[in-house]
N, CA, C and O of each residue as an XYZ file, in Angstrom:
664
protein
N     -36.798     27.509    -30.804
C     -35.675     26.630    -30.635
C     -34.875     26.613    -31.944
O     -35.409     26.553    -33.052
N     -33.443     26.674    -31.713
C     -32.539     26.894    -32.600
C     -31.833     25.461    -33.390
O     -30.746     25.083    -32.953
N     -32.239     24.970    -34.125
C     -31.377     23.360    -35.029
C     -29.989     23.619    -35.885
O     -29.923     24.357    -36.868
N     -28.927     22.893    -35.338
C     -28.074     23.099    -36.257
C     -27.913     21.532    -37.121
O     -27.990     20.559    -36.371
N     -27.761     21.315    -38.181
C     -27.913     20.185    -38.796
C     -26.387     19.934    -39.304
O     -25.791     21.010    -39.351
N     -25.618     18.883    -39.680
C     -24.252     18.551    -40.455
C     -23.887     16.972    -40.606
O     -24.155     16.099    -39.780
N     -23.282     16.821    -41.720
C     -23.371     15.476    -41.402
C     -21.659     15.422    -42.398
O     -21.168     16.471    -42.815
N     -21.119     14.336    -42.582
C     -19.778     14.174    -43.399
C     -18.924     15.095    -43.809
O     -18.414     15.622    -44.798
N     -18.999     15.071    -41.977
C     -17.191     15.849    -41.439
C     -15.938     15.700    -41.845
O     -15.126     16.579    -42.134
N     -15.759     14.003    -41.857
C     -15.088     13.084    -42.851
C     -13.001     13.914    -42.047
O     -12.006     13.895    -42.772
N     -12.960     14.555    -40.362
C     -11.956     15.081    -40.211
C     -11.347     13.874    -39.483
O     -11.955     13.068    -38.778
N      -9.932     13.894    -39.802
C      -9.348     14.956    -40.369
C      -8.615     14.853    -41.518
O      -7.621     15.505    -41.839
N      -9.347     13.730    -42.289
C      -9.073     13.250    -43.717
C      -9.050     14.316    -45.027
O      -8.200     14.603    -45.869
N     -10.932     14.907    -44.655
C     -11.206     15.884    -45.576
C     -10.815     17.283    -45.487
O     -10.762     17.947    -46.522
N     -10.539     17.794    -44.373
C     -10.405     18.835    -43.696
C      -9.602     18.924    -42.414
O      -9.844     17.978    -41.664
N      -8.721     19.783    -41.951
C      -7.981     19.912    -40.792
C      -9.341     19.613    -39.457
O      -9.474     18.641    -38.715
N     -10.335     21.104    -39.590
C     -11.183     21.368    -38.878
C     -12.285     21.880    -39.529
O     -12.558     22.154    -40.697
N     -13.085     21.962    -38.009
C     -14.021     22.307    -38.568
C     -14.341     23.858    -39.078
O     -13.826     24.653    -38.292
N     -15.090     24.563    -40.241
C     -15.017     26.381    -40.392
C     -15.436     26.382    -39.266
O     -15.996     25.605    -38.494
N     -15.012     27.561    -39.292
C     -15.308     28.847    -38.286
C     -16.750     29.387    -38.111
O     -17.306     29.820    -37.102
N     -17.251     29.221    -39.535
C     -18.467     29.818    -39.294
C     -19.668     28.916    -38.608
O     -20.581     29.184    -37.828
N     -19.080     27.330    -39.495
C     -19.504     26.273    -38.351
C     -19.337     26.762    -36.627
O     -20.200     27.134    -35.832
N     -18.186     26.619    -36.502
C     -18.130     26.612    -34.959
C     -18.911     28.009    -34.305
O     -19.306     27.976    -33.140
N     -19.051     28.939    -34.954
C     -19.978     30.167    -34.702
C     -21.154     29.414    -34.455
O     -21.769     30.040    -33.592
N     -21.732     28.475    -34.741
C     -23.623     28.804    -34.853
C     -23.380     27.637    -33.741
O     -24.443     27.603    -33.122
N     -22.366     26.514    -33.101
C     -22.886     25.855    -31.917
C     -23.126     26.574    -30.515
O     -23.656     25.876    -29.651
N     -22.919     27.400    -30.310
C     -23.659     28.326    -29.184
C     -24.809     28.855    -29.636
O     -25.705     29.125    -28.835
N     -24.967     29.110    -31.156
C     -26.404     29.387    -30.932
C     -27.882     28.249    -31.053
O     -29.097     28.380    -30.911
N     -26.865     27.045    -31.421
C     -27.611     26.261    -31.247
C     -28.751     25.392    -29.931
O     -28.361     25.451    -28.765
N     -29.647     24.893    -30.133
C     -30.226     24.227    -28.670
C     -29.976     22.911    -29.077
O     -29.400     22.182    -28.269
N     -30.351     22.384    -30.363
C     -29.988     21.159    -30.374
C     -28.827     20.996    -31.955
O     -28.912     21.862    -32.826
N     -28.252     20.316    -32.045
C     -27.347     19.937    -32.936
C     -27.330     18.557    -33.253
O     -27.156     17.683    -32.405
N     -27.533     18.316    -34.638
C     -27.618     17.116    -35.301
C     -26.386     16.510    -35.882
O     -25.603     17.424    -36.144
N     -25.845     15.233    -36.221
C     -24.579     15.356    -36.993
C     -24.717     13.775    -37.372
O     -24.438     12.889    -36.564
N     -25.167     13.535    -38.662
C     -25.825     12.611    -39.224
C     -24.472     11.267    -40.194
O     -24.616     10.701    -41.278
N     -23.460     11.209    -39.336
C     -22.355     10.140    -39.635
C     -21.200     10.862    -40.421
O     -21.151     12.016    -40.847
N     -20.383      9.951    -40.479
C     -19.277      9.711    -41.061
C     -18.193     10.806    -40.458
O     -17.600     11.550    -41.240
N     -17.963     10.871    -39.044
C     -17.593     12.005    -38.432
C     -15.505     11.568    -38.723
O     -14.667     12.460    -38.597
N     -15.244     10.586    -38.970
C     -14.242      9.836    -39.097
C     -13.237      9.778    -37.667
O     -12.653      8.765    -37.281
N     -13.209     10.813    -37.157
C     -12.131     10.986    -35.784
C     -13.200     11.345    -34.377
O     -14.142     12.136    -34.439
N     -12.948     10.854    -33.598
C     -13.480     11.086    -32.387
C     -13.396     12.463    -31.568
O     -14.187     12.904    -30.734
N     -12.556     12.846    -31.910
C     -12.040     14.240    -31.709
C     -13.199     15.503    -31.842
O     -13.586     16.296    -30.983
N     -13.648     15.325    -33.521
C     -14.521     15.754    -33.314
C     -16.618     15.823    -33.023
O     -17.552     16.608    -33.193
N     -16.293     14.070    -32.375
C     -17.554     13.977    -31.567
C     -17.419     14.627    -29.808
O     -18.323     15.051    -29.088
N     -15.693     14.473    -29.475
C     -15.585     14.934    -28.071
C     -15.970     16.524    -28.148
O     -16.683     17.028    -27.281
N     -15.270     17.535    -29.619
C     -15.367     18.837    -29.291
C     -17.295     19.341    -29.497
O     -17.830     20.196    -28.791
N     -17.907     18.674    -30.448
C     -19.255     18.600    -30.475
C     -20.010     18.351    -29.418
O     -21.021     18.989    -29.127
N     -19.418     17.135    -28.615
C     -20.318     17.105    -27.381
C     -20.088     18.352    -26.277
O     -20.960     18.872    -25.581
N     -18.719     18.665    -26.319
C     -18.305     19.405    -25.211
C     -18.783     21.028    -25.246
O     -18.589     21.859    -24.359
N     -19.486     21.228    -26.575
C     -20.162     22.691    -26.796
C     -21.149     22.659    -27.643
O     -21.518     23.477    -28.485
N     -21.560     21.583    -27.322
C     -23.458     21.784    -27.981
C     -24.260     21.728    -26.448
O     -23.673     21.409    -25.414
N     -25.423     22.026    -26.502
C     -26.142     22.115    -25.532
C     -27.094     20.320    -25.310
O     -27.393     19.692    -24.295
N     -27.300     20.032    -26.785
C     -27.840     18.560    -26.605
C     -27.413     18.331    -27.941
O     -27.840     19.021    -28.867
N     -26.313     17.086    -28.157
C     -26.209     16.961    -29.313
C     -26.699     14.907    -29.933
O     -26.886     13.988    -29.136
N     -26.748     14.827    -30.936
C     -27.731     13.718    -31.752
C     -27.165     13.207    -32.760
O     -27.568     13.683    -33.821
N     -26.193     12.228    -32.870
C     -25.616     11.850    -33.965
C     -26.001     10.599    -33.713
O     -26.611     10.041    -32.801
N     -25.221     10.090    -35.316
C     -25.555      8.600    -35.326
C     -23.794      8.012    -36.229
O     -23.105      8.729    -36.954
N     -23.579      6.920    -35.938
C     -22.241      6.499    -37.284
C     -22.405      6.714    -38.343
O     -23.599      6.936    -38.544
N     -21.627      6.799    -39.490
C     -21.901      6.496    -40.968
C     -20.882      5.247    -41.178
O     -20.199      4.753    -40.281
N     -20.906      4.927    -42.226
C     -20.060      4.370    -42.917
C     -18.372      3.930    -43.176
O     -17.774      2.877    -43.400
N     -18.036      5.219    -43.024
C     -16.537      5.571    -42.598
C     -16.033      5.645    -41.141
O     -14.845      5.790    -40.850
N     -17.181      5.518    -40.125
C     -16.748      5.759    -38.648
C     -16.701      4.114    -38.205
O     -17.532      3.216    -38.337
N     -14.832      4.161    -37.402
C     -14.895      3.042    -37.158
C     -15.326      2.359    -35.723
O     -16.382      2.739    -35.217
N     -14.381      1.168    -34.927
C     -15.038      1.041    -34.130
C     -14.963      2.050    -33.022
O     -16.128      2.032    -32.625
N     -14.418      2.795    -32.380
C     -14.624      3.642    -31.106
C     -15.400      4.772    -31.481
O     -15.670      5.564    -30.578
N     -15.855      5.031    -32.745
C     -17.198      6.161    -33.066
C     -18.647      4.976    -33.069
O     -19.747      5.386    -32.699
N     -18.480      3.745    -33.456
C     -19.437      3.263    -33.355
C     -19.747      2.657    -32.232
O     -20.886      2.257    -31.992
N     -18.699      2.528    -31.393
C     -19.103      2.183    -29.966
C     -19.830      2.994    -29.286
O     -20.486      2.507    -28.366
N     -19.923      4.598    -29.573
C     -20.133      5.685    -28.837
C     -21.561      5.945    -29.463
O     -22.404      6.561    -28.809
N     -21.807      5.508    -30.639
C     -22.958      5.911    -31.248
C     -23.864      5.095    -31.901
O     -23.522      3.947    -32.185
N     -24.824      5.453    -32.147
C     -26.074      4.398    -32.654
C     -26.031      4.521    -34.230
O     -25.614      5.566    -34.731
N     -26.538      3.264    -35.169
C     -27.025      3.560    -36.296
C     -27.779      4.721    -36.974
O     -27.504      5.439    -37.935
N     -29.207      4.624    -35.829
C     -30.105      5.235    -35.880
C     -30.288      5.976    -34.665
O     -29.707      5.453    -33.714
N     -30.965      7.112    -34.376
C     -30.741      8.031    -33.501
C     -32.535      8.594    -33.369
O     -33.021      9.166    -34.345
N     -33.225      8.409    -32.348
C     -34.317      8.725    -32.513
C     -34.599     10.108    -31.260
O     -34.288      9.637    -30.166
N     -34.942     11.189    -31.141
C     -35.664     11.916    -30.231
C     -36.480     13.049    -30.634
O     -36.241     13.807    -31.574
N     -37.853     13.109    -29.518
C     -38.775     14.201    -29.887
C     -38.664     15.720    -29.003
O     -38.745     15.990    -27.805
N     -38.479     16.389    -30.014
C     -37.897     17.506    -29.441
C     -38.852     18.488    -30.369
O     -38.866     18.579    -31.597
N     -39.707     19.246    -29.312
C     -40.491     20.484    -28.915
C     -41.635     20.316    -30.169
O     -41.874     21.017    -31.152
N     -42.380     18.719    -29.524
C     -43.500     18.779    -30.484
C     -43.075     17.260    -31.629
O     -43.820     16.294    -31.794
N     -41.849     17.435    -32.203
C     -41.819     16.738    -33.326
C     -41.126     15.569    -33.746
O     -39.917     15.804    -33.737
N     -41.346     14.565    -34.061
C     -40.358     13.078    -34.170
C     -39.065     13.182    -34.516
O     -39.251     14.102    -35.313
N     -38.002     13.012    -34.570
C     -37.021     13.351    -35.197
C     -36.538     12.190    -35.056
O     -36.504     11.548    -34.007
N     -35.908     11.672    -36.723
C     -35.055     10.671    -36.476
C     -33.482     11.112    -37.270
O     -33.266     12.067    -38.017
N     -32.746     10.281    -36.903
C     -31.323     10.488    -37.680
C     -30.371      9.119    -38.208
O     -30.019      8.217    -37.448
N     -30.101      9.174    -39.436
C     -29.722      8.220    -40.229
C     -28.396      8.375    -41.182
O     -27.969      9.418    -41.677
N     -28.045      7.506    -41.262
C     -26.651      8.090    -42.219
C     -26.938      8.380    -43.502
O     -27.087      9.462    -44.071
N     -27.028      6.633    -44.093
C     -27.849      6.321    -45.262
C     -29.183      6.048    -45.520
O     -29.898      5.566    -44.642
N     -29.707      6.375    -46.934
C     -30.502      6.519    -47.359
C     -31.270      5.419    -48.479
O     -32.460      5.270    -48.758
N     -30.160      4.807    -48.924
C     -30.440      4.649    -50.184
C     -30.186      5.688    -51.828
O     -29.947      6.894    -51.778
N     -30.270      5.128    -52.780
C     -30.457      6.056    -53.495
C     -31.802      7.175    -53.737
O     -32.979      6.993    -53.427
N     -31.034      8.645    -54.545
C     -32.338      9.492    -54.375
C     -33.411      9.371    -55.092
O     -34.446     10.017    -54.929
N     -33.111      8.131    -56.323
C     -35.037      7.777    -56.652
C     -35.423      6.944    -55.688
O     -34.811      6.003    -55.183
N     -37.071      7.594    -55.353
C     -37.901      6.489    -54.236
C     -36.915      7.545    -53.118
O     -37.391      6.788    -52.272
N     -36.471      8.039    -52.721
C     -35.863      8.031    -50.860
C     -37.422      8.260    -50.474
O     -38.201      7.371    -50.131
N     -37.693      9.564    -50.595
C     -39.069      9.930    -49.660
C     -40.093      8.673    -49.658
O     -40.679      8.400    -48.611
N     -40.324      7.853    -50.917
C     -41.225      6.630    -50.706
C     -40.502      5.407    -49.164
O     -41.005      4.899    -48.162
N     -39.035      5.420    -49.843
C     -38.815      4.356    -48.781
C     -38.205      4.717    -47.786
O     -37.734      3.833    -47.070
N     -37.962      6.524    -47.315
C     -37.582      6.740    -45.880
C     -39.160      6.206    -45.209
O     -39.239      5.405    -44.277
N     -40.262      6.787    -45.846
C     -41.661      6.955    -45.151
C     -41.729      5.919    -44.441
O     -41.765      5.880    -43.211
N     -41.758      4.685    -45.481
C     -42.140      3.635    -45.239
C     -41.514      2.599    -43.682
O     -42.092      1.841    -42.903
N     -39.722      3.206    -43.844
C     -38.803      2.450    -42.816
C     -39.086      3.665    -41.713
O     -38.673      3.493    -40.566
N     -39.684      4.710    -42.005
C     -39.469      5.841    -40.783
C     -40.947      6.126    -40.458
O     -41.092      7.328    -40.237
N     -42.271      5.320    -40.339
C     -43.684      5.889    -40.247
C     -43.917      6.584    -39.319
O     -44.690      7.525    -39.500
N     -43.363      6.380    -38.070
C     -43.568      7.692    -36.755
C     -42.598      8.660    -37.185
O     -42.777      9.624    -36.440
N     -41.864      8.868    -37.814
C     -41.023     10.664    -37.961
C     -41.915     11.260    -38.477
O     -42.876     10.857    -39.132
N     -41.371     12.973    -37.964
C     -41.884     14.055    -38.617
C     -41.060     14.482    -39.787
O     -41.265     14.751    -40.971
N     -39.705     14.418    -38.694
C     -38.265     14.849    -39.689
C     -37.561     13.912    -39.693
O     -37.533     13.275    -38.640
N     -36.688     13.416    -40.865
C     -35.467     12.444    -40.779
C     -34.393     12.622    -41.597
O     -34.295     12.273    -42.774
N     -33.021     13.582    -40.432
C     -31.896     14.279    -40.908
C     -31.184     13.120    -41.470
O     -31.266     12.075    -40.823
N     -30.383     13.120    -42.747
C     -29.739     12.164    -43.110
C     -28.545     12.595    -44.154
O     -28.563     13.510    -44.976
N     -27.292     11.461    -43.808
C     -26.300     12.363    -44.581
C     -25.525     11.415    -45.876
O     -26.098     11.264    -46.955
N     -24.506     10.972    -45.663
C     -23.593     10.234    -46.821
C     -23.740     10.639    -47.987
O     -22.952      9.987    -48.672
N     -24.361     11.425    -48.686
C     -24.554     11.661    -50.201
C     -23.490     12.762    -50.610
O     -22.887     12.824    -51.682
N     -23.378     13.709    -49.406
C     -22.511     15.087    -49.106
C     -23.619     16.328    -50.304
O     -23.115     17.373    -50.713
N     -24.653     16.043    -50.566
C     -25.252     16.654    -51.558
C     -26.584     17.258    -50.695
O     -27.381     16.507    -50.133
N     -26.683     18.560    -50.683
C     -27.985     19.007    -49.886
C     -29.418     18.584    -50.424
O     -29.823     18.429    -51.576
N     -30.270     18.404    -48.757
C     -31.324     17.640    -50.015
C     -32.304     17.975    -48.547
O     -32.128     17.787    -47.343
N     -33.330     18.528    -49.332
C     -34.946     19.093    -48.174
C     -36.221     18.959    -49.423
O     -36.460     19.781    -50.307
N     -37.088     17.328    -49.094
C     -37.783     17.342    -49.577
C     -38.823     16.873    -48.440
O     -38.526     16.821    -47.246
N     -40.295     16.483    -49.063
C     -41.360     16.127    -48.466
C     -41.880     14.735    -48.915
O     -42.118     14.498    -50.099
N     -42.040     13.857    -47.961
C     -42.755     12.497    -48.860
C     -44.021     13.045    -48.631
O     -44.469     13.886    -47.852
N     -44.633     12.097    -49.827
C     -46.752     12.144    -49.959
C     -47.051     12.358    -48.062
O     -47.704     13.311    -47.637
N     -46.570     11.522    -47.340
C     -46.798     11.080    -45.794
C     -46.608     12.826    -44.931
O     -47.401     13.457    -44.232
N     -45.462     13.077    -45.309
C     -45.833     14.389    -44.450
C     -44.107     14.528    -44.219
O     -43.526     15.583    -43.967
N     -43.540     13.327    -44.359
C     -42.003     13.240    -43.728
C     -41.553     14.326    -44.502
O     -41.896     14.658    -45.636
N     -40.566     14.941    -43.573
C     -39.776     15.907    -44.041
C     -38.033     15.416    -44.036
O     -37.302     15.641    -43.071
N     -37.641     14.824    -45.110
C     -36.209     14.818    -45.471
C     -35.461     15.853    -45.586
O     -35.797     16.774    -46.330
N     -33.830     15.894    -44.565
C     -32.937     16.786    -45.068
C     -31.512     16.265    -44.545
O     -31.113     15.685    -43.536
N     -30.839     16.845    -45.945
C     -29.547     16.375    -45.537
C     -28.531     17.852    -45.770
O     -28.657     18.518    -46.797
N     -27.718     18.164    -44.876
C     -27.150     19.489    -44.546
C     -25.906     19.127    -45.673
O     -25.189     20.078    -45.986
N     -25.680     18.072    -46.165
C     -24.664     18.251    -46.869
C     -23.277     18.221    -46.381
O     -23.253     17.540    -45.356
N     -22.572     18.493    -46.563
C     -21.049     18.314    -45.654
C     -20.119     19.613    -45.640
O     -19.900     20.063    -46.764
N     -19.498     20.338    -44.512
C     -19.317     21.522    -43.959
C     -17.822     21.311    -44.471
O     -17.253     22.394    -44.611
N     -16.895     20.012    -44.842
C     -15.903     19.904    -45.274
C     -15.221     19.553    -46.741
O     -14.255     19.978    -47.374
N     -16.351     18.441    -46.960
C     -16.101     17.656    -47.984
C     -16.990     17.798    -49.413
O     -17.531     16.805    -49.897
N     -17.102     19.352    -50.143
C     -18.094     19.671    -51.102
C     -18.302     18.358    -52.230
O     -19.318     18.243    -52.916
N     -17.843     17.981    -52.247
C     -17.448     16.409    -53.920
C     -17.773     17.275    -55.017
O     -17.187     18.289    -55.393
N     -18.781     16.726    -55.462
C     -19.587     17.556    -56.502
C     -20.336     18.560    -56.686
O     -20.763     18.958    -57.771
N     -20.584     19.144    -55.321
C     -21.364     20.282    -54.791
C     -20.574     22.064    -54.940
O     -19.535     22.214    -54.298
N     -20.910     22.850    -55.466
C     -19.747     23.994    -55.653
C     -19.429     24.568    -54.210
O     -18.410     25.243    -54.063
N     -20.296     24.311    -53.113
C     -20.428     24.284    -51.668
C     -20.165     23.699    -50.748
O     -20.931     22.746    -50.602
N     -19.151     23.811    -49.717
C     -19.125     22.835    -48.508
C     -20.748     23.483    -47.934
O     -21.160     24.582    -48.305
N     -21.532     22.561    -46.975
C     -22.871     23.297    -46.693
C     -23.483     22.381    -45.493
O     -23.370     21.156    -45.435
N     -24.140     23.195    -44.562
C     -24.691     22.408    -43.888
C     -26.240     23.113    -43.117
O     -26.488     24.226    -43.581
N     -27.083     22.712    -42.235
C     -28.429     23.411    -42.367
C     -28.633     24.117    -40.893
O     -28.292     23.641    -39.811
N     -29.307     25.428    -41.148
C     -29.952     25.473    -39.717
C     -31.406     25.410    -39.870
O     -31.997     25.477    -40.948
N     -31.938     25.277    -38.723
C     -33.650     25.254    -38.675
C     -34.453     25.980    -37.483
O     -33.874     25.987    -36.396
N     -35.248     26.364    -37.531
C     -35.863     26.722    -36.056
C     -37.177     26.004    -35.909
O     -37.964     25.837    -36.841
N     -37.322     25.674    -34.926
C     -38.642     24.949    -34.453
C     -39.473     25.713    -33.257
O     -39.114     25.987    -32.111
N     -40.695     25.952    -33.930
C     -41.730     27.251    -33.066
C     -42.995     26.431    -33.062
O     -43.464     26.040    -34.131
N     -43.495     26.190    -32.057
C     -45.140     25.600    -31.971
C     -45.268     24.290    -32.861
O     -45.920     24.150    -33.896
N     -44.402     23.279    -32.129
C     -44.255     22.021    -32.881
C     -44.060     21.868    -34.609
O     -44.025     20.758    -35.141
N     -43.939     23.156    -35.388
C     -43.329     23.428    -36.218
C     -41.907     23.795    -36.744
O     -41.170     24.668    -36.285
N     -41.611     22.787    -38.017
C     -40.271     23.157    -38.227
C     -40.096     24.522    -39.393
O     -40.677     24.667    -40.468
N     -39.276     25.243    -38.854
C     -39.800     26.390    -39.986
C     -37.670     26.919    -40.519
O     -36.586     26.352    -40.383
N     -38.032     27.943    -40.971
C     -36.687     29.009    -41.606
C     -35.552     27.238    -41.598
O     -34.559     26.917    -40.946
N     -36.141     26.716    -42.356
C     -34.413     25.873    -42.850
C     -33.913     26.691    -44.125
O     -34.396     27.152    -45.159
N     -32.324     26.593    -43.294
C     -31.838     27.550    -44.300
C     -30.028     26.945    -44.497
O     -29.334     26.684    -43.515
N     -29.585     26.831    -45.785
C     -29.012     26.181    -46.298
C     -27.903     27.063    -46.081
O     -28.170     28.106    -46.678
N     -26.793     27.151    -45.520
C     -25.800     27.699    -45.809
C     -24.285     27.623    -46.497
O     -23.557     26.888    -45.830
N     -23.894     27.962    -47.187
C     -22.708     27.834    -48.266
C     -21.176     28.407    -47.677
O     -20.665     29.420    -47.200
N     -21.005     27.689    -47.879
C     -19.226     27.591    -46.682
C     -18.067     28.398    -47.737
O     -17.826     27.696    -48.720
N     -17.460     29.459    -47.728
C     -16.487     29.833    -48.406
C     -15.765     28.346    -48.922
O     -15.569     27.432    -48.121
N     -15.442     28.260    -50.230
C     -14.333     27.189    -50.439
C     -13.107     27.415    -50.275
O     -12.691     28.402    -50.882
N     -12.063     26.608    -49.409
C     -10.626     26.755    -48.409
C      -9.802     27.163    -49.198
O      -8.649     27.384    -48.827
């Protein structure tokens, strides 16, 4: 099974649209994640309308008709493994101590707002990642966001990809 991960789309503030190379990998995706701050609805309608199962949650910047449509928190188990989805985090000292702690049934918990890529492990087993943002690099020399594959209730090949800058 094929994961596409993204989170602080931030369109069409930060960016017209979404890359290209983005829009390449949602057909090859099975499931697609998109972890807040999508800012326009537009592009939760074109996400829903060509992902196969897609999993977001609000951030911060999404107002009310993205948060009407969507949850804080976003929970489903898909092929074996917990998955949760979150905007914020907190800051990155302690995250893995205090995702564990607020997240004890996840395996994985995709999370975004920082716009900074981030795949670590708490002591617990949780696996943190944040794809970073496909529009909005800040401080990052990369717009970036993640794919993953999941084989025998394992999450395996996450792989970080780096977006030409516009």
């Amino acid at each position: 099974m094929r994961l596409l991960l993204m989170s602080d789309t931030h369109l069409p503030k930060r960016a017209k649209r979404l890359p290209d190379a983005l829009l390449a990998e949602l057909p090859l995706a099975d499931v697609v994640f998109h972890a807040g701050d999508w800012v326009d609805t537009a592009t939760l309608d074109l996400l829903e309308s060509r992902s196969r199962r897609l999993i977001g949650v609000h951030g911060n910047n999404d107002g009310p008709d993205l948060r009407a449509r969507l949850p804080e928190v976003a929970y489903a188990e898909i092929g074996g493994l917990r998955f949760g989805v979150v905007h914020e985090t907190g800051p990155a000292r302690g995250r893995e101590t205090r995702c564990a702690a607020r997240f004890p049934d996840l395996d994985v918990l995709v999370f975004g707002h920082s716009h900074i890529p981030w795949d670590t492990t708490a002591p617990t087993g949780l696996r943190l990642l944040n794809p970073g943002s496909p529009t909005d690099r800040r401080r990052q020399p990369h717009c970036t966001y993640l794919t993953a594959t999941l084989t025998d209730g394992a999450l395996g090949d996450v792989t970080l990809h780096r977006l030409p800058r516009p």
